[in-house]
VEXLODO-429310 format. One line per field, with one value per residue (C-alpha): x, y, z; residue number from 1. Coordinates in nm, 4 decimals, padded with zeros to 6 digits, m for minus. Each point is the difference from the previous one (the first is absolute). Layout:
<pts>
x: (X, ...) .
y: (Y, ...) .
z: (Z, ...) .
drenmar: (NUM, ...) .
</pts>
This chain:
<pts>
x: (03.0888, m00.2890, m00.1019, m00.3003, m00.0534, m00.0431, 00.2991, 00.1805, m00.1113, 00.1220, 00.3544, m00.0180, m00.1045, 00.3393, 00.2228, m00.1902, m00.1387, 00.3420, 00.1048, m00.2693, 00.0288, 00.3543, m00.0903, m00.2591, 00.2573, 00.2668, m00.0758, m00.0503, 00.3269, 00.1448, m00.2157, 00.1067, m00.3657, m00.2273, m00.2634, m00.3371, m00.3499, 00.0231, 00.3385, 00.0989, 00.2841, 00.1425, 00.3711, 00.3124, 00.0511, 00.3894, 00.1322, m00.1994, m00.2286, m00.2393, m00.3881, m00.1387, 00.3464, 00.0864, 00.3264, 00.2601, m00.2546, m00.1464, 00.3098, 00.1067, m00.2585, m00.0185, 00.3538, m00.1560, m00.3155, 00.2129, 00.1662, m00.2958, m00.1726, 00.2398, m00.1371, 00.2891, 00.0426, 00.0891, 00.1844, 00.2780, 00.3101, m00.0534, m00.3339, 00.2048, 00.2539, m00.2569, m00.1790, 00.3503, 00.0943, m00.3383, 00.0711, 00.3679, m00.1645, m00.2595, 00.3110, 00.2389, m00.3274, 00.0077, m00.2996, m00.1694, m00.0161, 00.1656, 00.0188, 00.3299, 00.0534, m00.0629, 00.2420, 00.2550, m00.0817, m00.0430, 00.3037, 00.2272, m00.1025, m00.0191, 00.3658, 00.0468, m00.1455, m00.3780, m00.1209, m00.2624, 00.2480, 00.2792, m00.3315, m00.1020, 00.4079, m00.0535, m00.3327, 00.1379, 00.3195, m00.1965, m00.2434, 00.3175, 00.1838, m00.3580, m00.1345, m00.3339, m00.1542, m00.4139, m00.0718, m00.3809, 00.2121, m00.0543, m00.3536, m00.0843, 00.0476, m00.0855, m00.3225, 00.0940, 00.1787, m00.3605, m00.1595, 00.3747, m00.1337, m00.3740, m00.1434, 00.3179, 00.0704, 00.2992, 00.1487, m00.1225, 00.1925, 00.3109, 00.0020, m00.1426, 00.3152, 00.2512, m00.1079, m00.0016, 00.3249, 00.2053, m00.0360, m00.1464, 00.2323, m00.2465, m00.2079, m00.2916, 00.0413, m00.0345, m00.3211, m00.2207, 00.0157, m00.0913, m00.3012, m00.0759, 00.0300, m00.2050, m00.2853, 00.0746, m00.0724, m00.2783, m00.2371, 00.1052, m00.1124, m00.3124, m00.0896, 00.0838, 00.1857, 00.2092, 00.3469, 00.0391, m00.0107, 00.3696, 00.0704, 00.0393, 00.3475, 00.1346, 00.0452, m00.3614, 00.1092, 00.1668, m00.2189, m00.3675, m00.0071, 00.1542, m00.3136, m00.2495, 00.1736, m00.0423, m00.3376, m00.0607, 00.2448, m00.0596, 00.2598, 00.1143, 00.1191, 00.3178, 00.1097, 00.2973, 00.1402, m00.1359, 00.2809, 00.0530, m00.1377, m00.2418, m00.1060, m00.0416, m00.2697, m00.1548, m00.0606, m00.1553, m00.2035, m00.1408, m00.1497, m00.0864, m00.1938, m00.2248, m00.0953, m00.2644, 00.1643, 00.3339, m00.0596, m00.0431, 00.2432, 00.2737, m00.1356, m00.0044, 00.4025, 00.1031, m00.1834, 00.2670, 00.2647, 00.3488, 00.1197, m00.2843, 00.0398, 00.1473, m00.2988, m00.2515, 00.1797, 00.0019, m00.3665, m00.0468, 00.0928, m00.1945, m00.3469, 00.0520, 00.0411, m00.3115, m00.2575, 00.1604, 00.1467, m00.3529, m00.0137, 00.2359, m00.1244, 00.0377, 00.2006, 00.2545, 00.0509, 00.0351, 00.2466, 00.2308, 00.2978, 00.4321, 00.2988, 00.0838, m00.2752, m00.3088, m00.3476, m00.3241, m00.0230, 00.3631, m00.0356, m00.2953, 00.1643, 00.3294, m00.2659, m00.2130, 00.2625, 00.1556, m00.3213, 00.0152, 00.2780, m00.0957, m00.2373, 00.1874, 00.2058) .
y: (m08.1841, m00.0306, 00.3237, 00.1203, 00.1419, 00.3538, m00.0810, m00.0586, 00.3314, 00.1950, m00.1694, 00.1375, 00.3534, 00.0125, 00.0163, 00.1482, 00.2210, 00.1148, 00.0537, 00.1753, 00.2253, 00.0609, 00.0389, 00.2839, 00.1781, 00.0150, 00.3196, 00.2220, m00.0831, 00.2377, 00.2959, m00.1424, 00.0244, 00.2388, m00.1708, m00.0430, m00.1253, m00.3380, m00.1265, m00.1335, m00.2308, 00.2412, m00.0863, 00.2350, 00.0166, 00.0020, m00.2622, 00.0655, m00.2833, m00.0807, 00.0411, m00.2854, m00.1344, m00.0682, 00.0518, m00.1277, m00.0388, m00.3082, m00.0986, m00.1048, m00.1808, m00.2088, m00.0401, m00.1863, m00.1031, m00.2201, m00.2219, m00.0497, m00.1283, m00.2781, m00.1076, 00.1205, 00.0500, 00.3850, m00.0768, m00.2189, 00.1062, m00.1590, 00.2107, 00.3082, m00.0486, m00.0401, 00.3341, 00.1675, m00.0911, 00.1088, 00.3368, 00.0121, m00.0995, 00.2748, 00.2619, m00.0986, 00.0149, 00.3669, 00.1017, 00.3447, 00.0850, m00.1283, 00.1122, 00.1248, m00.2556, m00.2652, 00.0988, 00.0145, m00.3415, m00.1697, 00.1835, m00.1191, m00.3626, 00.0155, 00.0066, m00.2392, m00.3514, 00.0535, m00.1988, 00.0517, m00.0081, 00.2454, 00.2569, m00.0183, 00.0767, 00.3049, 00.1477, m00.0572, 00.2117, 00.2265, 00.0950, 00.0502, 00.2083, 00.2158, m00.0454, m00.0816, m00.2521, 00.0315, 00.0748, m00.1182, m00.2263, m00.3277, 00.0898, 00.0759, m00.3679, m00.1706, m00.1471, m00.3441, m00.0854, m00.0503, m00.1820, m00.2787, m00.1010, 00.0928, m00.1350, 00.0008, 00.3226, m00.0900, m00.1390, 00.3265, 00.1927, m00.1528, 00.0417, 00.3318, 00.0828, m00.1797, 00.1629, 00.3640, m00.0405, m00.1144, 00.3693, 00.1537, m00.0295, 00.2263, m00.2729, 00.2758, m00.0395, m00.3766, m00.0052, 00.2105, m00.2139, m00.2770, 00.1969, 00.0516, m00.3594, m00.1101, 00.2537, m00.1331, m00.3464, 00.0443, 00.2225, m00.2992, m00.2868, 00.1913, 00.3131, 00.2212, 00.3115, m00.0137, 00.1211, m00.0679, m00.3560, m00.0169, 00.1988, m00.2530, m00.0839, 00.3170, 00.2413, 00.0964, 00.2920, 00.2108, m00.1228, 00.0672, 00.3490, 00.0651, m00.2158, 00.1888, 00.3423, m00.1410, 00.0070, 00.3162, 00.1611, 00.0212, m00.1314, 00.3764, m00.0036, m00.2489, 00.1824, 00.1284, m00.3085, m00.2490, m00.1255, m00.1504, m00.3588, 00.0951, 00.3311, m00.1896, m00.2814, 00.2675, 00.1847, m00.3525, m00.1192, 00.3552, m00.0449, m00.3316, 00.1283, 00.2850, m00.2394, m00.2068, m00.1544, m00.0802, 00.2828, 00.2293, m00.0937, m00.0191, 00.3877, 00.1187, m00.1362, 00.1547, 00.3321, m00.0021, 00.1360, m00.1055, m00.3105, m00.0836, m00.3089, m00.1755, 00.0707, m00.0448, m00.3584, m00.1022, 00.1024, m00.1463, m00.3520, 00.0154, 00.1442, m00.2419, m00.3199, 00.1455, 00.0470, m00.2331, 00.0160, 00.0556, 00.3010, 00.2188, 00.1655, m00.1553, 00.2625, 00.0304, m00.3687, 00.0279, 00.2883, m00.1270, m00.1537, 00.0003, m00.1768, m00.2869, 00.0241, m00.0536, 00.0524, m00.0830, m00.3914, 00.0096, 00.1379, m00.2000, m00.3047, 00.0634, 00.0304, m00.3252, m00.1949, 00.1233, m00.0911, m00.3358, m00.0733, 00.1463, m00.2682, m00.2776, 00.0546) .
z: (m01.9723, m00.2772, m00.1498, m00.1492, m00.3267, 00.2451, 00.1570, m00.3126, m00.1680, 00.3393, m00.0193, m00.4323, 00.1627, 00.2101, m00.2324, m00.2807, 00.2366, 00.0976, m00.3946, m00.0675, 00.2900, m00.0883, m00.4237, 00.1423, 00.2317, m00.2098, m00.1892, 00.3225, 00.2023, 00.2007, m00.2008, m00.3327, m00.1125, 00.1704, 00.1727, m00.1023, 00.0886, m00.1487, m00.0998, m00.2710, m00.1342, m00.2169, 00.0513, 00.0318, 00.3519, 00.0913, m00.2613, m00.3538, 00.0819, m00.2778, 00.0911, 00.2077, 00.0989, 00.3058, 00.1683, 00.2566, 00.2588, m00.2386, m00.1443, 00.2984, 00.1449, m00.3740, 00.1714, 00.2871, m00.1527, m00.3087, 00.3518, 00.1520, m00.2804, m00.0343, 00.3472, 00.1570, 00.3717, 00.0897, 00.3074, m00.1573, m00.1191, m00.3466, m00.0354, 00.1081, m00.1886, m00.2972, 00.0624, 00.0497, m00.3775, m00.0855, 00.1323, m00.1443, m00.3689, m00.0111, 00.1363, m00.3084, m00.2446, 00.1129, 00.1935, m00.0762, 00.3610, 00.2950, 00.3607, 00.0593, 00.3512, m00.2379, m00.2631, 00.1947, 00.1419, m00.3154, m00.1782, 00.2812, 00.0215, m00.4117, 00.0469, 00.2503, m00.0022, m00.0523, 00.3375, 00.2135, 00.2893, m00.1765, m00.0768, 00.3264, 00.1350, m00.2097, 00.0913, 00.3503, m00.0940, m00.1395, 00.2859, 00.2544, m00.2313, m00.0666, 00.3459, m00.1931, m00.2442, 00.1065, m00.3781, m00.1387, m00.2300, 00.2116, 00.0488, m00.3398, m00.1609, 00.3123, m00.1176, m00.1560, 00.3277, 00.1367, m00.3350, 00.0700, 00.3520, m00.0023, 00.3600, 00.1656, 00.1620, 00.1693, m00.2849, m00.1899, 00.2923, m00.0595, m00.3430, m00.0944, 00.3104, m00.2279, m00.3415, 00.1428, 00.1669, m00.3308, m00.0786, 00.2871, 00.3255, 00.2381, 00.1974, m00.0634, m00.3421, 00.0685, 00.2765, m00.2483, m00.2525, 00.2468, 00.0833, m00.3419, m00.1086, 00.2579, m00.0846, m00.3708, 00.1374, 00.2606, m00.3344, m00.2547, 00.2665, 00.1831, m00.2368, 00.2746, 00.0668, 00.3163, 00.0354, 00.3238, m00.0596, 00.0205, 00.3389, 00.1993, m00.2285, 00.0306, 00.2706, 00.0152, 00.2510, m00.3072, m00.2536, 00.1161, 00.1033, m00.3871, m00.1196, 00.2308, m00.1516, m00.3540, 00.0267, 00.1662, m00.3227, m00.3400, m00.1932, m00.1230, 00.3425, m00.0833, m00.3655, 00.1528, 00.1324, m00.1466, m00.1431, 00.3434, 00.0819, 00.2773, m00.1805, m00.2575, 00.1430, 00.1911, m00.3177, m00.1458, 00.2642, 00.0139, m00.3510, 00.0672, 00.3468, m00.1600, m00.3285, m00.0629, m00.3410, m00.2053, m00.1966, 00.2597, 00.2063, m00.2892, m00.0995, 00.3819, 00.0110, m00.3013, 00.0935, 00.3401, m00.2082, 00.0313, m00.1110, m00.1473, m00.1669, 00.2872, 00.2645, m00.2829, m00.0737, 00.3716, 00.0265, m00.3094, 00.1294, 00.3207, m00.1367, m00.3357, 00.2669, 00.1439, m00.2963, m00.2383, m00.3471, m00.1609, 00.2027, m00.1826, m00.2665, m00.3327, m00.1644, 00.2389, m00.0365, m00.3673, 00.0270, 00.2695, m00.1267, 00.1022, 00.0417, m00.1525, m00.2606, 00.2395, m00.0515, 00.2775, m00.1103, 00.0649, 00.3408, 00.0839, m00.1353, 00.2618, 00.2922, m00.0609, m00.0692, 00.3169, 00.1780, m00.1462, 00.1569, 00.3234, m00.0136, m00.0763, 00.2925) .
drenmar: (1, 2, 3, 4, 5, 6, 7, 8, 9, 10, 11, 12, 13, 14, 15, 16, 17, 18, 19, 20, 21, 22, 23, 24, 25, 26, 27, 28, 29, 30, 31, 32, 33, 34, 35, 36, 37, 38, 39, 40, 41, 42, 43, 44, 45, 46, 47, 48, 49, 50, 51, 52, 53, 54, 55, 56, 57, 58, 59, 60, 61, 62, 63, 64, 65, 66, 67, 68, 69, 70, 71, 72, 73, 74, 75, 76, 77, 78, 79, 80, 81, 82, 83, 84, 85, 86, 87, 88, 89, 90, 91, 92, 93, 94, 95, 96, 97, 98, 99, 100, 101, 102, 103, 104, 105, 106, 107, 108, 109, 110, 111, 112, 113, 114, 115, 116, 117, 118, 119, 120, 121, 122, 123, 124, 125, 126, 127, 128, 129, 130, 131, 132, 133, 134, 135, 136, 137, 138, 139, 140, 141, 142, 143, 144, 145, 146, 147, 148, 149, 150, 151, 152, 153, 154, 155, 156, 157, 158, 159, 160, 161, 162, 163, 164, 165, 166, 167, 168, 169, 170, 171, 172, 173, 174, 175, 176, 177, 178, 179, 180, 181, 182, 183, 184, 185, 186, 187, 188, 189, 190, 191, 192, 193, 194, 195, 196, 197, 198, 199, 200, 201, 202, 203, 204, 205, 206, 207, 208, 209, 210, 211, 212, 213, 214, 215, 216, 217, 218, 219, 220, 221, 222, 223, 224, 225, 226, 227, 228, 229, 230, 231, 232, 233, 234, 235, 236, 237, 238, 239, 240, 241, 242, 243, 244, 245, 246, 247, 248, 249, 250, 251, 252, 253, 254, 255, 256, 257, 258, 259, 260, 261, 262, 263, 264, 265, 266, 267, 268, 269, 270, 271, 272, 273, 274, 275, 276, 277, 278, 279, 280, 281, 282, 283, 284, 285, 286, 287, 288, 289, 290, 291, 292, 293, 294, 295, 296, 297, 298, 299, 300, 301, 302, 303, 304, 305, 306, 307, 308, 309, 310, 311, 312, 313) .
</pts>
């Protein structure tokens, strides 16, 4: 599909959207900061970030973002395979923060042979020995699975499924970031906000009542689980629902408390594939920066180029 110079600016917005949601989250996670009025990227939060950086929310998605720019397609093994040594990279570089599902994960893999399929062996492991593995850490870098197959929601299905589950096990974990991706890619084709666009994918019996709550709730509401995928996008799409702009729906994410810089990052991606790039404020864009040496061109770069290819498919 042929995109316009909107379009193009919305498919920027999701993943520097997402950064910059994460960069202005960071310094309140879990109460690490105090909350205030109008956030801002001060840094700190659970891993001495520096201000304006963002953390393993973005890192990962670069993760993603660095495959799909090379016009690769999600679904395959090689692409997997790909984003898998992404994600084993950034882990021996060290992260700041790291979700504690995915460390284990990563660490275990680390030591075997690095593959998509071997990663996915051991998230699998991991959620019957735990009973559990519906952690927001699928959701939260989901975004660039959309920009890889813009147009093509089943396609975007199966992938965003295959990303989430190389880490992610719980076929929650794995449907919200199909709904997610397909919101991503409905507000980057049409400049519209509709989350539902991806029911009829999932199993639109468990998943609209928790929309319908969503917006009923403010996101304060989902602080004390939010670490949980569906708290997690409730928590988002709250923001999103009772905001009118990037800015305010970045703020209004951040203000939920909790794991701040994950919600605000998943909002982030959703209300920056809405209103575009241009939309978030310049100074946030000049601040926002992270893992592996990334600035806003950089980020924007990743997405067009990852459009570009879209197109050429």
């Amino acid at each position: 599909m042929e995109l316009t110079q909107a379009q193009l600016d919305r498919a920027v917005g999701a993943l520097l959207g997402g950064a910059v949601g994460d960069a202005l989250g960071v310094p309140y996670e879990y109460g690490s900061r105090p909350l205030e009025a109008q956030p801002q990227m001060h840094g700190g939060g659970l891993g001495g970030i520096a201000p304006g950086q963002y953390s393993d929310d973005t890192e990962m998605a670069v993760c993603i973002a660095r495959v799909a720019a090379d016009g690769a397609d999600l679904r395959t093994a090689e692409a997997l395979d790909a984003v898998a040594a992404g994600f084993l990279q950034w882990y021996a570089d060290g992260p700041p923060d790291i979700g504690v599902q995915t460390r284990r994960v990563l660490g275990e893999t680390a030591r075997q042979d690095g593959s998509a399929a071997t990663m996915r062996r051991v998230a699998t492991a991991l959620h019957h020995e735990t009973g559990h593995s519906g952690g927001n850490g699928s959701l939260m870098r989901t975004a660039p699975v959309a920009l890889a197959h813009l147009g093509d929601p089943e396609a975007i299905a199966d992938a965003a499924r295959a990303v989430s589950s190389l880490t992610h096990h719980d076929p929650v974990a794995g449907d919200a970031c199909v709904l997610w991706c397909l919101a991503v890619d409905h507000a980057v084709r049409t400049g519209e906000l509709d989350v539902r666009v991806g029911l009829p994918l999932v199993d639109a019996g468990y998943w609209s009542p928790l929309l319908d709550e969503a917006e009923q709730a403010e996101p304060a509401r989902y602080a004390r689980n939010n670490g949980w995928v569906v708290a997690a996008l409730q928590a988002a799409w709250s923001a999103i629902h009772r905001s009118a702009s990037y800015p305010d729906g970045v703020v209004a994410a951040v203000n939920g408390g909790g794991d701040t810089d994950t919600v605000a990052a998943i909002a982030g991606a959703l209300l920056g594939a809405r209103y575009g790039a241009d939309a978030i404020p310049a100074h946030w864009r000049e601040m926002v920066h992270g893992w592996p040496g990334l600035r806003a061109d950089e980020l924007a770069a990743f997405a067009l180029r990852t459009t570009a290819t879209t197109r050429d498919h």
